[in-house]
NULUM-104477 format. One line per field, with one value per residue: residue number from 1; residue in three letters; chain; y, x, z of N, C-alpha, C in turn. Coordinates in nm, 2 decimals. Layout:
segu = [NUM, ...] .
fidren = [ALA, ...] .
lumti = [A, ...] .
nY = [Y, ...] .
nX = [X, ...] .
nZ = [Z, ...] .
caY = [Y, ...] .
caX = [X, ...] .
caZ = [Z, ...] .
cY = [Y, ...] .
cX = [X, ...] .
cZ = [Z, ...] .
END
This chain:
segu = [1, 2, 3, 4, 5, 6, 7, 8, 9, 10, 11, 12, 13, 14, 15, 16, 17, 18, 19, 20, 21, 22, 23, 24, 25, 26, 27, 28, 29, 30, 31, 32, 33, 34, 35, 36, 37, 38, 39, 40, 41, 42, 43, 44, 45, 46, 47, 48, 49, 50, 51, 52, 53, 54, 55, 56, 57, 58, 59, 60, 61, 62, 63, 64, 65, 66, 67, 68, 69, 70, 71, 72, 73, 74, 75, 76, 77, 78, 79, 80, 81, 82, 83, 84, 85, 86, 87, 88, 89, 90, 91, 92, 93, 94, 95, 96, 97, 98, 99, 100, 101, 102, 103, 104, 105, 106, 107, 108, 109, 110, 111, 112, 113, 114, 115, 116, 117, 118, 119, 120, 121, 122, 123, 124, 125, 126, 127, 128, 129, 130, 131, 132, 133, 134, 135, 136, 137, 138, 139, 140, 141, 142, 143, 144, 145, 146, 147, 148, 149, 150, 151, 152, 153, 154, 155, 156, 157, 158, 159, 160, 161, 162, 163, 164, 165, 166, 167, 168, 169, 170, 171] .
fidren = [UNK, UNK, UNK, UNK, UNK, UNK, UNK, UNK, UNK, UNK, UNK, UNK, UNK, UNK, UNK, UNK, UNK, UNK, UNK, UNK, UNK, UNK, UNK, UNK, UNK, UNK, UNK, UNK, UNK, UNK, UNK, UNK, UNK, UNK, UNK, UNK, UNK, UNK, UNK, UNK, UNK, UNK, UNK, UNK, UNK, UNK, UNK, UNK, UNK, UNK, UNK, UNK, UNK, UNK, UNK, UNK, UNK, UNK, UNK, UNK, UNK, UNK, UNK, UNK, UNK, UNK, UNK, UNK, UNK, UNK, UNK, UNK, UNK, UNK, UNK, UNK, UNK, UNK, UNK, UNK, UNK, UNK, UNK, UNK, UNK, UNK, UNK, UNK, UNK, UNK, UNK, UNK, UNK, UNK, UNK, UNK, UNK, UNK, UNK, UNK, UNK, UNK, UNK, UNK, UNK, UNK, UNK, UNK, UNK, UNK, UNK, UNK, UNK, UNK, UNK, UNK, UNK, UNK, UNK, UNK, UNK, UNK, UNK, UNK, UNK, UNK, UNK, UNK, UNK, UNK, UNK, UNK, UNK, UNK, UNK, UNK, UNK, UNK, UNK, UNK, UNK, UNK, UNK, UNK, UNK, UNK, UNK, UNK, UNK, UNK, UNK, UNK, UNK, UNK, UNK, UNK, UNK, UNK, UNK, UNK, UNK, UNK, UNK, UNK, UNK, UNK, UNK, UNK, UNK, UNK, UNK] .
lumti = [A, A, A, A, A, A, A, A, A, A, A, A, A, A, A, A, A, A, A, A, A, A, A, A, A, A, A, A, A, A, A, A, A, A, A, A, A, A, A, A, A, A, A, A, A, A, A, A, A, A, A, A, A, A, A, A, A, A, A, A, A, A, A, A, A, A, A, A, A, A, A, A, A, A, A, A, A, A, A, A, A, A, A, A, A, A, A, A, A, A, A, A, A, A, A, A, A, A, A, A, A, A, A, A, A, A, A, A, A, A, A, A, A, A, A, A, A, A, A, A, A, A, A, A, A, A, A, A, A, A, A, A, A, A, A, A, A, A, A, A, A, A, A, A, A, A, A, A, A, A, A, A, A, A, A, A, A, A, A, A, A, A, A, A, A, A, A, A, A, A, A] .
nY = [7.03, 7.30, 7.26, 6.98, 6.92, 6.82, 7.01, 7.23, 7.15, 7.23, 7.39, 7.40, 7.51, 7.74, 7.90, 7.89, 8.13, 8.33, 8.36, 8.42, 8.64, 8.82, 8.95, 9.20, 9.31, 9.53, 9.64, 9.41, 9.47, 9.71, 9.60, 9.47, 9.62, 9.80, 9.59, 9.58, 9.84, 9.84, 9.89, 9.76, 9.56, 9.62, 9.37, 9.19, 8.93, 8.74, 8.43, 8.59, 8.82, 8.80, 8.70, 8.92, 9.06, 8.99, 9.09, 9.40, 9.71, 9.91, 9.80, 9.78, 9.64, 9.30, 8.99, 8.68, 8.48, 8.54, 8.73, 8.50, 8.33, 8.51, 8.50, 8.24, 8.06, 8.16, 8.25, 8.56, 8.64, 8.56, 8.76, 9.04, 8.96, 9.02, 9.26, 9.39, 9.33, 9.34, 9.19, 8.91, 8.84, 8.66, 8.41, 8.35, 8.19, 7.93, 7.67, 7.59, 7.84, 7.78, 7.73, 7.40, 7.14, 6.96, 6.88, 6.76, 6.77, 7.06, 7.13, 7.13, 7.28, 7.52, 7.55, 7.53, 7.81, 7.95, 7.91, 7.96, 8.22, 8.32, 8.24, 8.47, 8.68, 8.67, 8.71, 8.98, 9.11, 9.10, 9.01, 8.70, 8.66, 8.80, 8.67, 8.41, 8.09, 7.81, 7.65, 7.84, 7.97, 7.82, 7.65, 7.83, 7.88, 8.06, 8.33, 8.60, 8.64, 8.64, 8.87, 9.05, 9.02, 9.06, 9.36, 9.39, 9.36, 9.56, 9.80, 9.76, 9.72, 10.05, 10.17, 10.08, 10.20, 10.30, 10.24, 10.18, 10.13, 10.31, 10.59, 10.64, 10.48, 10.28, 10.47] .
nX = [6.97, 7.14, 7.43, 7.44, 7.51, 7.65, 7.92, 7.91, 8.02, 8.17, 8.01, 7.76, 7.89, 8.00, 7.74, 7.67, 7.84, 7.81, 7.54, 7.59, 7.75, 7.54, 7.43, 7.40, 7.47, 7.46, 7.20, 7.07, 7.09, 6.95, 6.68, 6.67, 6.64, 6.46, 6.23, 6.31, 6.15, 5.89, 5.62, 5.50, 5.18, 4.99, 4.91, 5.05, 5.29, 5.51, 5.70, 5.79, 5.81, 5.99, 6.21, 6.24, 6.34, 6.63, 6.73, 7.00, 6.93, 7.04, 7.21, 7.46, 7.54, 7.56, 7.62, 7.54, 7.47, 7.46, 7.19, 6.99, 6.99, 6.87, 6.61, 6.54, 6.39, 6.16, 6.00, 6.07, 5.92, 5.66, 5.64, 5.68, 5.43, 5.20, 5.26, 5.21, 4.97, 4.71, 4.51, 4.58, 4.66, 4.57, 4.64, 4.82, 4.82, 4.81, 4.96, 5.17, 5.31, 5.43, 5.71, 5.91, 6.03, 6.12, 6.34, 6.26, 5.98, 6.01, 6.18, 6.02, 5.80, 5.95, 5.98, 5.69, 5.61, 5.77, 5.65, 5.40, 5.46, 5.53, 5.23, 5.17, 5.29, 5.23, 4.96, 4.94, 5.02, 5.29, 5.46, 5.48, 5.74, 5.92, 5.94, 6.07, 6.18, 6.09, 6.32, 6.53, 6.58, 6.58, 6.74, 6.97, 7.03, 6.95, 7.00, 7.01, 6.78, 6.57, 6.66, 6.54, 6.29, 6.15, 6.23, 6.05, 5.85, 5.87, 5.82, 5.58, 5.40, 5.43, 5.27, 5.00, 4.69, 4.68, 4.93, 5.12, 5.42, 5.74, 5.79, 5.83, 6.08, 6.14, 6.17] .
nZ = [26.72, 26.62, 26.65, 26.65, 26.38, 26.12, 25.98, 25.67, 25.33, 25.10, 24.79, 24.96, 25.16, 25.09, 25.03, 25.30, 25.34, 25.23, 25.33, 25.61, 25.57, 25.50, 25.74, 25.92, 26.20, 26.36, 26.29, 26.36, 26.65, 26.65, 26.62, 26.86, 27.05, 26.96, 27.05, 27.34, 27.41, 27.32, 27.44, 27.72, 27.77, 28.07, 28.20, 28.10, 28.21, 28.32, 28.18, 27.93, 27.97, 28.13, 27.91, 27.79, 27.88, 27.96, 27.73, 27.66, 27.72, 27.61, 27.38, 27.12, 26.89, 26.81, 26.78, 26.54, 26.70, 26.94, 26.90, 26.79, 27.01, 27.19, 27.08, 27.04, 27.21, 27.20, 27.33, 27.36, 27.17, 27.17, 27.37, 27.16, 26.99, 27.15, 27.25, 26.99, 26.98, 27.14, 27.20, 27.17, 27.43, 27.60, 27.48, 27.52, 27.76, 27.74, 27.69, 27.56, 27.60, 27.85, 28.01, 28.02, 28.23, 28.09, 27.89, 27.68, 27.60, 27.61, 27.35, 27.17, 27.25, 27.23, 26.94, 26.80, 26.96, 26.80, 26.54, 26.61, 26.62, 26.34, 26.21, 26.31, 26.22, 25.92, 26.00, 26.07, 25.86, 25.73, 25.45, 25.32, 25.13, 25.32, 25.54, 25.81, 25.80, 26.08, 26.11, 26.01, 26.26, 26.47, 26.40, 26.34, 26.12, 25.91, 26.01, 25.95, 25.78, 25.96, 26.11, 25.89, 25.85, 26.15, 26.13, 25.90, 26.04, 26.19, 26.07, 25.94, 26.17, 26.25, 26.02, 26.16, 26.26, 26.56, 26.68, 26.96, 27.01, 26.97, 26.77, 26.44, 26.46, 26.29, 26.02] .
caY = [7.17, 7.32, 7.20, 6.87, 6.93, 6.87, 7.11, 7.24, 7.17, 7.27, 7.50, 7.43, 7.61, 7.89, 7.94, 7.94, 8.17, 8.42, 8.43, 8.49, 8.75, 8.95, 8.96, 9.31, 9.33, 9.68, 9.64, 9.34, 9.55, 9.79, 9.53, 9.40, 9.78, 9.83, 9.50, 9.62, 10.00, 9.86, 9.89, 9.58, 9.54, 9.56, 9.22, 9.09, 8.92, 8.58, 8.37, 8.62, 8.92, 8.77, 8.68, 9.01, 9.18, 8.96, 9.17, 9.51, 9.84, 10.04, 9.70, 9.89, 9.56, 9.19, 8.88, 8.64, 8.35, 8.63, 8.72, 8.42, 8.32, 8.63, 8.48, 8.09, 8.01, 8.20, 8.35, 8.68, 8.63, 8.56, 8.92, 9.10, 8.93, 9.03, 9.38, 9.45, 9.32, 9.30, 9.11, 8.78, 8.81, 8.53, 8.29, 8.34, 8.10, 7.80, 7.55, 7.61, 7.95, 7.78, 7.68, 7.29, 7.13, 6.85, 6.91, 6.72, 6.91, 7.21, 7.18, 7.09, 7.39, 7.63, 7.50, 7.57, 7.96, 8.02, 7.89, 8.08, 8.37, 8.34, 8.27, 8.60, 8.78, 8.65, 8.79, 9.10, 9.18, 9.09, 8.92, 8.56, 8.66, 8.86, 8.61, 8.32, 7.96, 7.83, 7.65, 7.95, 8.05, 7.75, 7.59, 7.96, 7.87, 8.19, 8.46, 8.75, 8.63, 8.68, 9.00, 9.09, 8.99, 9.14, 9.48, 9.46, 9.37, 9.69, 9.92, 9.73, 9.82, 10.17, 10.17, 10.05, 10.30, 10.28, 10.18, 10.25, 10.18, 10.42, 10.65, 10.67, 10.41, 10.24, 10.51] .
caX = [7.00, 7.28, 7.59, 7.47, 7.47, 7.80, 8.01, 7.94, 8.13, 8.18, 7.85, 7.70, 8.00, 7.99, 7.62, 7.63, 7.91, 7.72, 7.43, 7.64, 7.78, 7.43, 7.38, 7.41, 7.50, 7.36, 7.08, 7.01, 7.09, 6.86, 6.57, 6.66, 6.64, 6.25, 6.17, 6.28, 6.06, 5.77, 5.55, 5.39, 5.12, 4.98, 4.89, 5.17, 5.37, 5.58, 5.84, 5.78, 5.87, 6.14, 6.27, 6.25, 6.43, 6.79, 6.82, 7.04, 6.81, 7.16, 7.26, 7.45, 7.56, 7.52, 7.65, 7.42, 7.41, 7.41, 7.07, 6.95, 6.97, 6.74, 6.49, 6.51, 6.27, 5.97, 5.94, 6.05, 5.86, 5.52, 5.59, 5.66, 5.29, 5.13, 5.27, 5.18, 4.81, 4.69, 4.35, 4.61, 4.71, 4.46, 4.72, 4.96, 4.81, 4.84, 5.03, 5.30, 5.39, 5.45, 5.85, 5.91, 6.17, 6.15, 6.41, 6.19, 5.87, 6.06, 6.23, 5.88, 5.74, 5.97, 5.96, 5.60, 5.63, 5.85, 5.56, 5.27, 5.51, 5.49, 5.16, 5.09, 5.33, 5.13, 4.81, 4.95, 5.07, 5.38, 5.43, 5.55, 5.87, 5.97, 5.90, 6.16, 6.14, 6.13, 6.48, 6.64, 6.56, 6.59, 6.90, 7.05, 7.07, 6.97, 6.95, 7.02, 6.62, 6.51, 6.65, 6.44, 6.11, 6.13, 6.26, 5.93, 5.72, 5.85, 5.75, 5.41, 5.38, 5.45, 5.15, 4.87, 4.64, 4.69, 5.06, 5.19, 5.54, 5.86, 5.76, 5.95, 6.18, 6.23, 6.17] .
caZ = [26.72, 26.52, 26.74, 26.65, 26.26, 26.03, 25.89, 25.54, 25.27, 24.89, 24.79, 25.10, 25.26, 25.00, 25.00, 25.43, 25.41, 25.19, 25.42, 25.72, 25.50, 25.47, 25.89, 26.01, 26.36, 26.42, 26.23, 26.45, 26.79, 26.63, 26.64, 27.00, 27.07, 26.92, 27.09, 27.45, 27.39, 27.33, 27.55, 27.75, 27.82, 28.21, 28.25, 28.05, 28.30, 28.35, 28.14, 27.80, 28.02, 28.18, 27.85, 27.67, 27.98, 27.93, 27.66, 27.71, 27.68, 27.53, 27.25, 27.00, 26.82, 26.84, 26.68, 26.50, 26.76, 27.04, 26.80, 26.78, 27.13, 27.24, 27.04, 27.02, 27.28, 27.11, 27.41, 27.34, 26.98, 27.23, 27.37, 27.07, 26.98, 27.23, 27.27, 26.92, 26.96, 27.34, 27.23, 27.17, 27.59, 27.63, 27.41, 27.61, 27.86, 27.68, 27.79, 27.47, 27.67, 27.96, 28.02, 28.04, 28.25, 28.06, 27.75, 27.52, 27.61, 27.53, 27.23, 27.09, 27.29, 27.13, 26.80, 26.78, 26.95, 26.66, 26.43, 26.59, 26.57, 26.20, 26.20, 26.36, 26.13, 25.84, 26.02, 26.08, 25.71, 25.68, 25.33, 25.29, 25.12, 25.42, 25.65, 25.82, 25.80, 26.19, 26.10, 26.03, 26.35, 26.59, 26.37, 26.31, 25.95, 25.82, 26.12, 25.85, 25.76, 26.09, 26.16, 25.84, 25.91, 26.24, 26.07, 25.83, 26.13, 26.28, 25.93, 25.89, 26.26, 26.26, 25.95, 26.17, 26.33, 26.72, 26.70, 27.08, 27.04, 26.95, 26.66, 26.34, 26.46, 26.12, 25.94] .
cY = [7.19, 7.28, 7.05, 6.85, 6.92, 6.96, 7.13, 7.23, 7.21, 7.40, 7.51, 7.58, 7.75, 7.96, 8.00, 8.08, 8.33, 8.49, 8.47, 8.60, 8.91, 8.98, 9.11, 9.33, 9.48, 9.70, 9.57, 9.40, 9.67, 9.72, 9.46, 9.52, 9.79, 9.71, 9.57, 9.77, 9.97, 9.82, 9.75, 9.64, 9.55, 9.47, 9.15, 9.06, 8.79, 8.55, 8.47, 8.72, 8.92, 8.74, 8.80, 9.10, 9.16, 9.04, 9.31, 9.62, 9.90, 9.93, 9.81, 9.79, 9.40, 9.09, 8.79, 8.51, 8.44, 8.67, 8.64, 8.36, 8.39, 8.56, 8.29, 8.01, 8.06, 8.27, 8.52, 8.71, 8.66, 8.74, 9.01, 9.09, 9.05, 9.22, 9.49, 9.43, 9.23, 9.18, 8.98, 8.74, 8.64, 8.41, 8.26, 8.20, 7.99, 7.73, 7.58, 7.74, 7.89, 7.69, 7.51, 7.25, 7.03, 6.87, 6.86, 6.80, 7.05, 7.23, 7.17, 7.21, 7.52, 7.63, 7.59, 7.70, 8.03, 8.02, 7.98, 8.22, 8.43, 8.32, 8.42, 8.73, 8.79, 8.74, 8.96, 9.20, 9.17, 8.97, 8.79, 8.57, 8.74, 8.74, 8.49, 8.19, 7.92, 7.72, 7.71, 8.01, 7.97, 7.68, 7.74, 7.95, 7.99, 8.32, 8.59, 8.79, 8.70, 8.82, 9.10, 9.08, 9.05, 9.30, 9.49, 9.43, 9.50, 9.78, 9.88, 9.77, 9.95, 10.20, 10.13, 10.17, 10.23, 10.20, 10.27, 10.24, 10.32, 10.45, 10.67, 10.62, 10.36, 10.36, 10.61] .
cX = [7.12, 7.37, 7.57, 7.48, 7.61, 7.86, 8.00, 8.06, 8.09, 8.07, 7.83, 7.76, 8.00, 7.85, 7.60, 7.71, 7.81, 7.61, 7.46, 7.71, 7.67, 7.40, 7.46, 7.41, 7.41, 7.28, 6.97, 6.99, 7.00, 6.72, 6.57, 6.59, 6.50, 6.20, 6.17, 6.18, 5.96, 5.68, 5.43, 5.28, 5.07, 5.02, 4.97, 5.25, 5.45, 5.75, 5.88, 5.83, 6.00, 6.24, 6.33, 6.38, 6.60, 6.82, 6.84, 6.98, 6.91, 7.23, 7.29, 7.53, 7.55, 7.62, 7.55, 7.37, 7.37, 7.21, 7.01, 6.91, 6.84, 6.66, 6.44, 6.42, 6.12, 5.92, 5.91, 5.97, 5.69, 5.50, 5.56, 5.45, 5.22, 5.16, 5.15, 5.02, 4.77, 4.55, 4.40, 4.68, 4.64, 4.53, 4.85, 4.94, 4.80, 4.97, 5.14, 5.34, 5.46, 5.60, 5.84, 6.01, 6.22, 6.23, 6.32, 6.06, 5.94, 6.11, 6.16, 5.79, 5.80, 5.98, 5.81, 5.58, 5.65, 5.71, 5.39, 5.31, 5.47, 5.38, 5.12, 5.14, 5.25, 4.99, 4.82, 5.00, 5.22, 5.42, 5.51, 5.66, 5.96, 5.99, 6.01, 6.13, 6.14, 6.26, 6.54, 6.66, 6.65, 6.68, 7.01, 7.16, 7.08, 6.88, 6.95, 6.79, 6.55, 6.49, 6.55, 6.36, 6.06, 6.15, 6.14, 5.83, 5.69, 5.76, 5.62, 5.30, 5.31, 5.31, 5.02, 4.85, 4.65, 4.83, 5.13, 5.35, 5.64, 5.79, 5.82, 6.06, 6.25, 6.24, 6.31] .
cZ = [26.63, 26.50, 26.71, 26.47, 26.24, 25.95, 25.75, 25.47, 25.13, 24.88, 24.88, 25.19, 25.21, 25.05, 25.17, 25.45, 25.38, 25.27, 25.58, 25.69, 25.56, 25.68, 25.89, 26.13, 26.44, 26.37, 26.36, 26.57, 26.74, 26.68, 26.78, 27.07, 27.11, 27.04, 27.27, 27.45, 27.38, 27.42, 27.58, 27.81, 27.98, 28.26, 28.22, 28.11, 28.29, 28.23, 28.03, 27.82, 28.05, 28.04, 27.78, 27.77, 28.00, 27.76, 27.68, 27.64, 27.55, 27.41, 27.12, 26.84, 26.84, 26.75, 26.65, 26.61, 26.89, 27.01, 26.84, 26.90, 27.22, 27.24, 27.02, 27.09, 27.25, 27.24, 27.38, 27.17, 27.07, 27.27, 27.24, 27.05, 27.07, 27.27, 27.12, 26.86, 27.11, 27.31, 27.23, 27.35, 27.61, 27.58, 27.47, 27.74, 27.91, 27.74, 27.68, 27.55, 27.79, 27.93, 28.12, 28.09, 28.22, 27.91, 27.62, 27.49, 27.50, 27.44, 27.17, 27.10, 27.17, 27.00, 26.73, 26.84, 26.84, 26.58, 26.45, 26.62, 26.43, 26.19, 26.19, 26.29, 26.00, 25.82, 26.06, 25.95, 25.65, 25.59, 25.33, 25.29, 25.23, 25.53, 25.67, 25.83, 25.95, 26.23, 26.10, 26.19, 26.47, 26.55, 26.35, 26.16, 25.88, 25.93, 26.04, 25.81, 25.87, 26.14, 26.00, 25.83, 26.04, 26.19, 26.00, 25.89, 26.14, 26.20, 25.93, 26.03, 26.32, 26.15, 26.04, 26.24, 26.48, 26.77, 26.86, 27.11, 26.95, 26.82, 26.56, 26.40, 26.34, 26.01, 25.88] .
END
């Protein structure tokens, strides 16, 4: 994980500082925001619920590892999913949803969340270059990314027919 990674130096150091530069805090607490609003599912219940609900309804700003944290178990990535297309509930019951108490299990587990997050962003329309690597996510290399790919979930979203969360959120 990150904490175990050495300290940039030279470019490196430039190049990381730059992209901790571009992170918007309230942009981000914007997107924690949309994420708690939209509406679950019935059936949707367990670890993905419990995840989305440690974040605060009223977030009116964040920091990037606060960010990051939300989202590094792919849990709250499975709801999103699943909010924004109920016919994937059924994926949810996979044994990668399910919370491991075995550390190794689970860093393997969330690893792959992240990845059939992006999958599903893919299949939902949001274009490659929008989209986060699942290092940026789960080393918090490049959270600025993250909170943009979720921001052009939201817009690609808000374009489908039968969109049931918040209305003219991004717009």
């Amino acid at each position: 994980m990150a904490q175990f990674r050495a300290e940039k130096a030279g470019f490196a150091r430039d190049a990381q500082r730059r992209m901790e530069g571009k992170f918007d805090s309230e942009t981000a607490a914007k997107v924690l925001r949309w994420i708690r609003m939209l509406p679950r599912p019935s059936n949707l219940t367990g670890p993905c619920v419990d995840s989305v609900m440690k974040i605060p309804q009223d977030i009116q700003s964040v920091s990037s590892d606060a960010f990051a944290d939300y989202l590094i178990d792919g849990l709250t990535l499975g709801y999103i999913t699943v909010c924004l297309d109920p016919s994937r509930l059924h994926t949810l019951q996979q044994n990668t949803w399910r919370v491991s108490d075995k550390p190794v299990f689970e860093t393997a587990r969330q690893r792959e969340r992240i990845g059939l997050f992006l999958d599903f962003l893919g299949a939902f329309g949001v274009r490659g270059t929008s989209q986060f690597q699942t290092d940026q996510l789960y080393e918090k290399t490049g959270v600025a990314q993250v909170v943009t790919s979720l921001c052009q979930l939201g817009l690609e979203a808000e374009r489908k027919p039968g969109y049931r969360g918040p209305a003219k959120f991004w717009s």
